[in-house]
N, C-alpha and C positions, 0 to 999 in steps of 0.2 A: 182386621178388616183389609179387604184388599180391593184396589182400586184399575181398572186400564183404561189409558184415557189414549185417543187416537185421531188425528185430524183426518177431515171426511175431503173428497175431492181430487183437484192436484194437486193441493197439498200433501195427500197420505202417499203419493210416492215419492217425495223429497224430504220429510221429516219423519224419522222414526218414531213408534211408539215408546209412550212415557208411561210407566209404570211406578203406579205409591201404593205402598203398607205401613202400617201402624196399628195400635188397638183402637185410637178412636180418630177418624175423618168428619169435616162437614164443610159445608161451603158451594158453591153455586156451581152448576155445570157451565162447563166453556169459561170458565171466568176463576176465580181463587179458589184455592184448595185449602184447607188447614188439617196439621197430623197432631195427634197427640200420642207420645208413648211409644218411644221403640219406632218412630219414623222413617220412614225410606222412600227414595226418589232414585228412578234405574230407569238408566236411556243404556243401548249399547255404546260401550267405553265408558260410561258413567252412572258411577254410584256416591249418592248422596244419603248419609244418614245423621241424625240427632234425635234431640229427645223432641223436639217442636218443629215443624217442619211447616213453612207457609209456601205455594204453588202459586202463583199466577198463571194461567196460562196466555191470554194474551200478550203478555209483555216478556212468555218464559221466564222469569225470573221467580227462583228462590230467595228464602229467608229462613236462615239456620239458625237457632238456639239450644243451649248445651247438649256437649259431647257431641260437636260436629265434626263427622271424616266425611270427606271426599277422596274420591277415587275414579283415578284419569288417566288414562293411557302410563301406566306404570309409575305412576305417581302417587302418593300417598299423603293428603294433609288429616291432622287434627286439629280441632281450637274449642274454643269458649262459644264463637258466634261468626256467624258470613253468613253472607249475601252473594249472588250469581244469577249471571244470564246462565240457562241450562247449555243451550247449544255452543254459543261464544264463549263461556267461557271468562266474563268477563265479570268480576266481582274484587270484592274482598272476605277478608278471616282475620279475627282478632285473638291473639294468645294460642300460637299454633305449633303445633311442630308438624317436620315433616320427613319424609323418604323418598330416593328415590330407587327404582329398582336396576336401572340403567347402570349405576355405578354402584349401587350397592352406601349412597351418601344423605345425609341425616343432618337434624339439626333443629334448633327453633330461632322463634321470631318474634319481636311481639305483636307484627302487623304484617301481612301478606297483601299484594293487590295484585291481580288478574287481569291485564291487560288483554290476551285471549286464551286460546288452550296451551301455545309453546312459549309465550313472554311472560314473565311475572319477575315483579317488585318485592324483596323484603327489609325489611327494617327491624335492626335494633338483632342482627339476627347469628347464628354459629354457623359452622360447614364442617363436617368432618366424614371418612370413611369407617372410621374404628366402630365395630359392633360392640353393640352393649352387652356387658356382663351382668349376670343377675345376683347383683349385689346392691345393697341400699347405696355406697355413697359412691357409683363407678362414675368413673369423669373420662373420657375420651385421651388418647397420649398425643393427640393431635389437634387441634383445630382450630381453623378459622374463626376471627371474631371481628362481624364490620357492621358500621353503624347504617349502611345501604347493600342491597345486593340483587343485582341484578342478572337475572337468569332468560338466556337465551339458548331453546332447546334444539329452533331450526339448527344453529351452528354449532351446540354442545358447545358453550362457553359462558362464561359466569363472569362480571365486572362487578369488582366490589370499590365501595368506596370510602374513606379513615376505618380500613383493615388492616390486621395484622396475623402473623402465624403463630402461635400458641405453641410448644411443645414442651410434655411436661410441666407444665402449668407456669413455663416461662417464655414470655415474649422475644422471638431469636427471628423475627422478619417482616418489613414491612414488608404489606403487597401494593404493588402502584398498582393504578384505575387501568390498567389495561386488559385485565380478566387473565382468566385464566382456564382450563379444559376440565371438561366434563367429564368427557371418554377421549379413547385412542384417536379418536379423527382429529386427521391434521387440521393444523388454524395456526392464522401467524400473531406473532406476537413476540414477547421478553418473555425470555426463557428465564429461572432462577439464578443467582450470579452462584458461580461456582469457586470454590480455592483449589490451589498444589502447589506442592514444594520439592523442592530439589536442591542439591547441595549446589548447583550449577545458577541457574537464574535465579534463587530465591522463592518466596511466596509470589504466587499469581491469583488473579483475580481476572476472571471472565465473566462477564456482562452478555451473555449471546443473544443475539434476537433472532428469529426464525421467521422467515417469510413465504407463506402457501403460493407461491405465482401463481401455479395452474393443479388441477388433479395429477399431472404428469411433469409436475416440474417445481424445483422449489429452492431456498437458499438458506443459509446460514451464514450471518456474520456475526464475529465473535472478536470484538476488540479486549485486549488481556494482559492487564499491567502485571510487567514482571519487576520488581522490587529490584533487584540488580542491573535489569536494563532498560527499560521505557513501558514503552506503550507497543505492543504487536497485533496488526491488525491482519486477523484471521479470516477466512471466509469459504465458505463451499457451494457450490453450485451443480444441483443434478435437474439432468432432461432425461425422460425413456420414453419411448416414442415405440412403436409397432418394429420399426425397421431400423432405429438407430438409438442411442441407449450412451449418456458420456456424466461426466464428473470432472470439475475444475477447481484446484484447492489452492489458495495464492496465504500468501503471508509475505507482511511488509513490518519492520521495524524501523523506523528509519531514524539515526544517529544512536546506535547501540551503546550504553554508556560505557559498557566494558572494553568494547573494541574499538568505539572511535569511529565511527562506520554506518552506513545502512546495512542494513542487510533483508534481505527477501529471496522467498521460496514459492516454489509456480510445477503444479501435478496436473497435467492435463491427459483424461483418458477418455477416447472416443471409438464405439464401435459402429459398424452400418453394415447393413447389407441390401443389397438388391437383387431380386429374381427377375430375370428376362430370358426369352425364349433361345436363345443361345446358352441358358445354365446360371446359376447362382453367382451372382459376383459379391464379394464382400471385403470390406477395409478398416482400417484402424491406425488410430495417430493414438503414438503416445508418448509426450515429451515431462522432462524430468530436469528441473534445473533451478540453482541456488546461486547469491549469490555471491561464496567466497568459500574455500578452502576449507574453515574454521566451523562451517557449518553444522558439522554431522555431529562436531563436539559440542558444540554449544546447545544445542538442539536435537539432542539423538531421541528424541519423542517425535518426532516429525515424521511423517510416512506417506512414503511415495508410490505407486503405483505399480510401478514394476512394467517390465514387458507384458508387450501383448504378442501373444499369437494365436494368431483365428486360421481355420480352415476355407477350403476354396468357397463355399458360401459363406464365410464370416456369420458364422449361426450365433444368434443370437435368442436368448429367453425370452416368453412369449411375456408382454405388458402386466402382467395379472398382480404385480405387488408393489407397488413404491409406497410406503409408508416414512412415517417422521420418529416411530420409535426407535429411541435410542440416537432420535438429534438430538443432542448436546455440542456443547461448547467442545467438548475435545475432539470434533470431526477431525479433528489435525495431529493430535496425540494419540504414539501408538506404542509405547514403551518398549513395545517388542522389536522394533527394527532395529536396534542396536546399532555400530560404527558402519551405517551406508556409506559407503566411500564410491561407490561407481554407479552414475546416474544414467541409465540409456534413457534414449528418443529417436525413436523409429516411426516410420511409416510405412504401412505395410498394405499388400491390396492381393486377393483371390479371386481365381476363376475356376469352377468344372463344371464339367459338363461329362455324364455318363463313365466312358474310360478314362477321360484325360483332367487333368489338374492343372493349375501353374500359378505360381506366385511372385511378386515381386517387393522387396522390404529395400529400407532405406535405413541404416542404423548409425547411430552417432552416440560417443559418450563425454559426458563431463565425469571428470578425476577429480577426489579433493584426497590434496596430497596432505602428509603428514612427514615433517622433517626426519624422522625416526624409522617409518617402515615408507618410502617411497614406490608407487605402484606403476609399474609401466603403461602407459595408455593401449586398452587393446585395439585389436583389429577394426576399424571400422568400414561399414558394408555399404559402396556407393558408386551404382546400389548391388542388389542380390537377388538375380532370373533363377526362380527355376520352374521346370514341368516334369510332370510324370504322364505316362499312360501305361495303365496294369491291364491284366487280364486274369482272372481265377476262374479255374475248372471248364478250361478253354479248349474241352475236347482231350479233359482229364489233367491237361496243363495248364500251369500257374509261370504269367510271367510278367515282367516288367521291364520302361526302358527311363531313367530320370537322366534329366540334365542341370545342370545347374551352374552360372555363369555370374561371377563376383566378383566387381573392384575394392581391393584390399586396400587400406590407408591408415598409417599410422607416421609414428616417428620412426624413420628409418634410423634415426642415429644412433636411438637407444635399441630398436628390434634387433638390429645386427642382421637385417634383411630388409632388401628394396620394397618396394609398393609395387604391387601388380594386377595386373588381370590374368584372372583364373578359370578355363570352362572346363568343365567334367563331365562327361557321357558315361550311365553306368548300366549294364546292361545284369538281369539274371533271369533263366528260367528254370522250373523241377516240374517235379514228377510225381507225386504224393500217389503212394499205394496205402490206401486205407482200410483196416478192418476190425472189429471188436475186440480181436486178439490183439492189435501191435498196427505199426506201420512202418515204412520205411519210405524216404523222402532221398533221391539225388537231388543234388541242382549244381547248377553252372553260373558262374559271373564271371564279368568282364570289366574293368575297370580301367577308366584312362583319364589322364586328368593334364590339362596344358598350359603355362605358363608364359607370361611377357612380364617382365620386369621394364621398371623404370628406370633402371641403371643396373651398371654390371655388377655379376656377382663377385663375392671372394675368390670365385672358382672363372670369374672371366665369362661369365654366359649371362646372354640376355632377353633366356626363355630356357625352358626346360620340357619335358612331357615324362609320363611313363603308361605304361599298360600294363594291366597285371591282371592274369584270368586266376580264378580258385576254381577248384573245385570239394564238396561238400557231400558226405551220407548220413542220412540223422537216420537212426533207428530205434523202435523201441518196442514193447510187447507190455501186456496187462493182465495179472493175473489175479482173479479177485475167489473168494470166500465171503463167505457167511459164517458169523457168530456170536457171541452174544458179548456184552460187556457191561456185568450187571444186568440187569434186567431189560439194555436195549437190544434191540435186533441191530448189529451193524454189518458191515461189508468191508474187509480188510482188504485192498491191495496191494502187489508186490509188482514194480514195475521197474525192471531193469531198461537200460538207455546206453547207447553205442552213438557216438558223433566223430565222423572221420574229417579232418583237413587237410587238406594239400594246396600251400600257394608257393609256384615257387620265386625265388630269389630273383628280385632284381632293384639293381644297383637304384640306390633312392635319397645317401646322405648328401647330395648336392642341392636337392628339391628343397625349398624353404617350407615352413610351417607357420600357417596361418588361421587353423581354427580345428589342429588335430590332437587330440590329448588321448592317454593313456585310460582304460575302460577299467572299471572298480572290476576288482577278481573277486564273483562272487556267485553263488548255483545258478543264477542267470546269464552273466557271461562269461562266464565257464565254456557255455554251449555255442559264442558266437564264433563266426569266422576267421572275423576279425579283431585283433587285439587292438585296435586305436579308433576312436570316435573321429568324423571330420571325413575328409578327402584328401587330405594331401599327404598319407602314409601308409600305404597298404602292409602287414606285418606277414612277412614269409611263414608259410608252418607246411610241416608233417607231423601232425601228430594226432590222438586219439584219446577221447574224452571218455572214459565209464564211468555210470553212476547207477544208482540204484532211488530210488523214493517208493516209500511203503505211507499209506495212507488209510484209516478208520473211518469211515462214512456212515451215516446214519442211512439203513435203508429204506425207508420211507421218503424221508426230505431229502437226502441227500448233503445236508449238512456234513460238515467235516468234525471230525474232534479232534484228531491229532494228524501229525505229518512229519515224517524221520525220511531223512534222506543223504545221501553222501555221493563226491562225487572228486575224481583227480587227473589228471591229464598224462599221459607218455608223450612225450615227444622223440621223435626218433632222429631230428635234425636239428644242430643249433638251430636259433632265431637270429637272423643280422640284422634286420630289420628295426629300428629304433626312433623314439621319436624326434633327437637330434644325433648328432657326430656322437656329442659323447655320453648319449645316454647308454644304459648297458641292456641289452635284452635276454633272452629266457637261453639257456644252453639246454642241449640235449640231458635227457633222462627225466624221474618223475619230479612232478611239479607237487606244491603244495596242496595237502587233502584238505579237501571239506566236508566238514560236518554239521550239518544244521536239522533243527526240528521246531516243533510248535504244537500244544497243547491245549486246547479248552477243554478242561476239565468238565465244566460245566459252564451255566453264563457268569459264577461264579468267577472262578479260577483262569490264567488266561498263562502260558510259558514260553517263550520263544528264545532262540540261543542261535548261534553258528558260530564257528571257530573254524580259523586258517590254522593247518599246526606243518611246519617244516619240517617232516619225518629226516632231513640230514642234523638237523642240529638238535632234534629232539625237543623242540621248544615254541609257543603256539605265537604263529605271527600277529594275529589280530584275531580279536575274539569279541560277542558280544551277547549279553543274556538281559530277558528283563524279564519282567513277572507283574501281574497285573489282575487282583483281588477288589473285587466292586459286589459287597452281597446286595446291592438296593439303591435306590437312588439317591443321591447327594454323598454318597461312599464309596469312594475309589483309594487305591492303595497302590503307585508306579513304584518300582525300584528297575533300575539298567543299573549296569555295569558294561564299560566299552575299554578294549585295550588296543593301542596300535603300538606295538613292541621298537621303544626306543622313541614315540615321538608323544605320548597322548595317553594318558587311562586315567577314566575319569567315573565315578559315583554318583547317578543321579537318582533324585530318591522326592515324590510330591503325593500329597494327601490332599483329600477332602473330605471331612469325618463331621457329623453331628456329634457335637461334643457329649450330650447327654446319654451316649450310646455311652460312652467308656466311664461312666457314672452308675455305681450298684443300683438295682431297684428300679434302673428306670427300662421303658418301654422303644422295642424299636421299632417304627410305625414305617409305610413304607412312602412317604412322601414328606414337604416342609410342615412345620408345627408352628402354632404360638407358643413365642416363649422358646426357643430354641437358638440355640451357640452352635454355629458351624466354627470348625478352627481349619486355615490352609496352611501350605508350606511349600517349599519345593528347595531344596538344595542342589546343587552339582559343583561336586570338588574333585579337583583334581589331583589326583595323586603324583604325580609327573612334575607339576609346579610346585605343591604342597602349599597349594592357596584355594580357596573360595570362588569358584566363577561369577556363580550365580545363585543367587539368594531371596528366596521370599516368604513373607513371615504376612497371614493376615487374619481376620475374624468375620465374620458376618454372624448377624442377630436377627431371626424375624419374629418380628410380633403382631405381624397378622397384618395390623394397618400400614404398619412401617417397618421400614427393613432398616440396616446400619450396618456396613462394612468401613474394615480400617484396616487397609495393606503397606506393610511395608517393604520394597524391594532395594537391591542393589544388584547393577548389571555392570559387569565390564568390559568397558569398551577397548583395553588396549593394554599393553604391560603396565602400563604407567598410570592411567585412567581408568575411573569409574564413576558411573554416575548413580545415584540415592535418590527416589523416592518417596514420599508420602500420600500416599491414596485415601483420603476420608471422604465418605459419603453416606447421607440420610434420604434414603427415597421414604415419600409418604404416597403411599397406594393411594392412586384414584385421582392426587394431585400433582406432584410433581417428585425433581430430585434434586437436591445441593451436595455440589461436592465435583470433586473428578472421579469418574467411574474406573475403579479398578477389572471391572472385568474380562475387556479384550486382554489384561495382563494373566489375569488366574488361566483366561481359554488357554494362553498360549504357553503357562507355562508347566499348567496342569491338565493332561493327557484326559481325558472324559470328564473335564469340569463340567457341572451343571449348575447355570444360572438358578436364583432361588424363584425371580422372575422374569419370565421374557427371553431372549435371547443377546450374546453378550455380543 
């Protein structure tokens, strides 16, 4: 029998129709309903059923008896018996279980109360994520058990109260009444206390509490007794905002019991930008500072921010993402940054507008020295003007003019060169003739660069200049086919390459060196003009670069699969040119060939290699291969090989393998499983030293509700040093994680690691 009951009036456009079935109905119109048999009560978002069903309609209020569910906005109860306001929501259920669909989270009770549709009270009651198995005695590998609990859906958070966490049917956690998260939306609170260990501070212990300030802004502080030396009070603090976007990471220990000492650590990184009708301006502070010497070793988990450099609008990422996953207590641990010894803090500020650019930075470094390898303090910039104005395809030409104007400061005693100010004007224009066969490109530069010192030189002067023009012909041609490789259609090209230089000689060993170093010799620059990075050494040549690259392209996409190329230098004139007195530069005749290529077989298979080989001594200067096999996801397979003849060759070799793939009989599905052994690793040995660099050995488990990893690394920090290791953690899906998380370690030290969940 079926029933539609509808209020008449204004009331029928603010209250939705109420609809009951059953096989047998009776009871007074406008007033009580009664169901027998197969019952039901359906409003939109809600459905009520049992075997007895009583209606009120004045008062809306239900009365359920056996096999009652309800079902509410992705909710799901059952029980023995309830009662409810239809609309509010406001009742009870006795001997219930329940779901929700939100998380995917389950459980019973022996009493439920309804406070309205998003509040509700349970007692006596479970919590877990783990899906039921359809087995008679399955028991969940996880879960909550409190004798109160309190469920609040507006904020997706849950306070329970004399809880505990259950895993494996052994009690390993109390939960204090603070609650705990429903879903991903952030909420502040006590995070779960976390452990690590290290051969260096001992076992730690972090307590973190996480604080939501605003949708756009929020903190982490994480006080974390280290067994060997106190208490370390950690903290983070991020803003992002439309137009300016920063993070401040402090750590205080204060009376270290190892060292005797406080010590404390301070990462502040800010970006900003502002657009105005003069052109985008944009700025950045980023300071970096510890404090004492000892710090990097004591604490080479700690990670700092690094330089910033922003462009003339200081562009910044549009609002759209600040979440809390993956707050944890080790905001501050980064395993990967190894022996930081050179801390910059600059300030830096951009401006363009259409042609023209300019920037100005402020750079300062703290040194932590070590008795052993002592590090000369660099250059610092105070401060550092520059501006460009370009022009491309300006009436077929391409040109540009930068300047750039730096006070230099260091220790003069140890540089073995005064402190100065430095301005440089650099000018170049070409000529690009482009066509689908080839092109050829002249250009011109001009280059001058001017000095004042703060005291006189070795050489008696108390300023210096040079100018130095080059000139440049880059050429090259393309020549392509079609054919087939296998059954693809591809496009093979053959593209030989001509690069002429001429700069000539001028006297330059008097000019000090402040921020110029020598450019890696490699198919990129190969092809520059210049052999020295910086300004203060322009490198004399005549000479003449050939190469050749052949490349296989997909002709549809245009993808690549493979790429062979080689490339060597003539020189027809010494080089005098050097980056000090008595460095040695290139002498006439040919230079060292290179050979390089790169392979993707497929998404599969992945090859890449180059080698420097000294066709005089017949033996390869520096060489470097790796290879890189992924059939699927959470399966990756790196091996490199690197050689620098006479200084460095080293073995590097890391996996990420579902273990049950290298096990007969079993099945290789293309995503995570229950019930599955991931095994990682990652070695690099050095053959040179004939020791172990770097080392990491770990597992990961998912069973669906809960994952477990257990990494163990060792990194070295120094000849003498190194630091150990232990990474254990138990995430339970849907609730939370204990442990320190190993996985910015695996990201960083396994090339295509993939997180089991989340990102790392």
């Amino acid at each position: 029998m079926f029933f539609f009951l509808a209020l008449v009036g204004a009331q029928a456009q603010e209250v939705a129709p109420t609809f009951l079935q059953a096989d047998r109905i009776s009871g007074r119109s406008g007033a009580e309903t009664v169901m027998e048999g197969d019952a039901l009560l359906r409003k939109p978002g809600l459905v009520i059923q049992a075997d007895q069903l009583e209606y009120d309609q004045l008062s809306d209020r239900a009365k359920a008896t056996g096999n009652v569910r309800i079902q509410r906005n992705g909710a799901r109860y059952e029980g023995t018996a309830g009662e409810v306001t239809v609309d509010a929501m406001e009742g009870f259920m006795d001997n219930m279980r329940y779901e929700f669909e939100q998380n995917g989270s389950h459980g019973e009770a022996l009493r439920a109360e309804f406070a309205d549709e998003t509040h509700s009270t349970l007692f006596q009651t479970t919590y877990t994520t783990c899906r039921r198995d359809a087995v008679a005695d399955w028991a969940p590998a996880w879960i909550i058990r409190a004798g109160q609990l309190d469920l609040d859906n507006d904020e997706d958070i849950a306070i329970a109260q004399s809880a505990y966490l259950e895993f494996k049917s052994v009690p390993i956690l109390p939960i204090p009444p603070l609650g705990f998260p429903l879903s991903e939306k952030r909420k502040s609170g006590f995070l779960p206390p976390t452990l690590g260990l290290d051969n260096t501070n001992g076992l730690e212990v972090v307590t973190p509490y996480y604080w939501n300030i605003a949708p756009n802004r929020d903190a982490t502080i994480s006080p974390t007794l280290m067994a060997s030396r106190g208490v370390n009070l950690m903290s983070e603090f991020r803003y992002l905002e439309p137009d300016y976007l920063g993070v401040l990471k402090t750590a205080i220990l204060p009376n270290d019991s190892l060292r005797g000492e406080d010590r404390w650590g301070l990462a502040f990184k800010h970006q900003a930008r502002l657009d105005t009708q003069v052109g985008g301006v944009g700025w950045g502070l980023n300071i970096n500072r510890v404090s004492d010497d000892n710090y990097w070793r004591d604490f080479s988990s700690l990670a700092y921010t690094g330089q910033t450099i922003m462009g003339p609008a200081g562009a910044i990422g549009a609002a759209q993402s600040f979440s809390a996953a993956g707050q944890t207590a080790d905001a501050f641990r980064d395993p990967t940054a190894g022996a930081l010894r050179l801390l910059p803090s600059q300030l830096n500020a951009g401006w363009g507008s259409g042609y023209f650019s300019s920037g100005v930075m402020v750079q300062k470094w703290q040194v932590l020295q070590d008795a052993n390898a002592y590090i000369v303090k660099p250059y610092e910039r105070l401060p550092q003007i520059t501006g460009r104005y370009a022009r491309i395809n300006d009436g077929g030409w391409d040109w540009s003019i930068d300047g750039d104007f730096t006070r230099f400061s260091s220790y003069a005693e140890l540089t073995g060169q005064p402190n100065a100010d430095r301005g440089v004007l650099w000018g170049q224009v070409s000529r690009p003739w482009l066509a689908p066969q080839g092109y050829i490109t002249p250009k011109m530069q001009l280059h001058t660069a001017a000095y004042q010192y703060d005291a006189l030189t070795y050489y008696g002067n108390s300023g210096g200049a040079s100018t130095v023009p080059t000139f440049s012909l880059d050429s090259g041609l393309v020549f392509e086919r079609e054919s087939l490789w296998g059954n693809q259609a591809i496009v093979q090209t053959l593209e030989p390459r001509a690069f002429y230089v001429y700069t000539p000689y001028h006297q330059q060993y008097q000019l000090p060196n402040y921020d110029t170093g020598a450019n890696d010799f490699n198919l990129t620059s190969i092809y520059m003009e210049n052999a020295f990075s910086g300004h203060d050494k322009v490198s004399d040549n005549n000479l003449l670069t050939m190469g050749l690259t052949s490349r296989l392209l997909d002709r549809e996409s245009g993808a690549q699969f493979a790429r062979f190329g080689f490339a060597q230098r003539v020189r027809f004139e010494d080089q005098n040119v050097g980056i000090n007195s008595s460095s040695s530069a290139a002498v006439a005749g040919i230079s060292d060939f290179l050979v390089g290529g790169a392979v993707n077989i497929n998404e599969r298979w992945v090859f890449d290699s180059l080698l420097q080989y000294n066709p005089l001594t017949n033996q390869s200067v520096r060489s470097t291969a790796g290879a890189r096999y992924s059939p699927g996801p959470y399966r990756v397979l790196n091996l490199a090989y690197r050689l620098t003849r006479n200084t460095s060759e080293q073995v590097d070799t890391s996996v990420q393998w579902p273990l049950r793939d290298v096990w007969p009989g079993q099945t290789q599905d293309e995503g995570p499983s229950t019930g599955r052994y991931y095994g990682l690793a990652r070695t690099n040995y050095s053959l040179y030293d004939n020791r172990m660099v770097d080392t990491l050995l770990g597992l990961e488990y998912d069973a669906g509700c809960w994952l477990g990893r257990v990494v163990l690394q060792r990194s070295q920090l120094s000849i003498n040093s190194a630091v150990q290791s232990v990474f254990f953690q138990l995430e339970f899906v849907g609730l939370s994680k204990l442990g320190i998380s190993p996985e910015k370690a695996l990201a960083s030290s396994i090339p295509r690691y993939q997180p089991l969940r989340g990102t790392p």
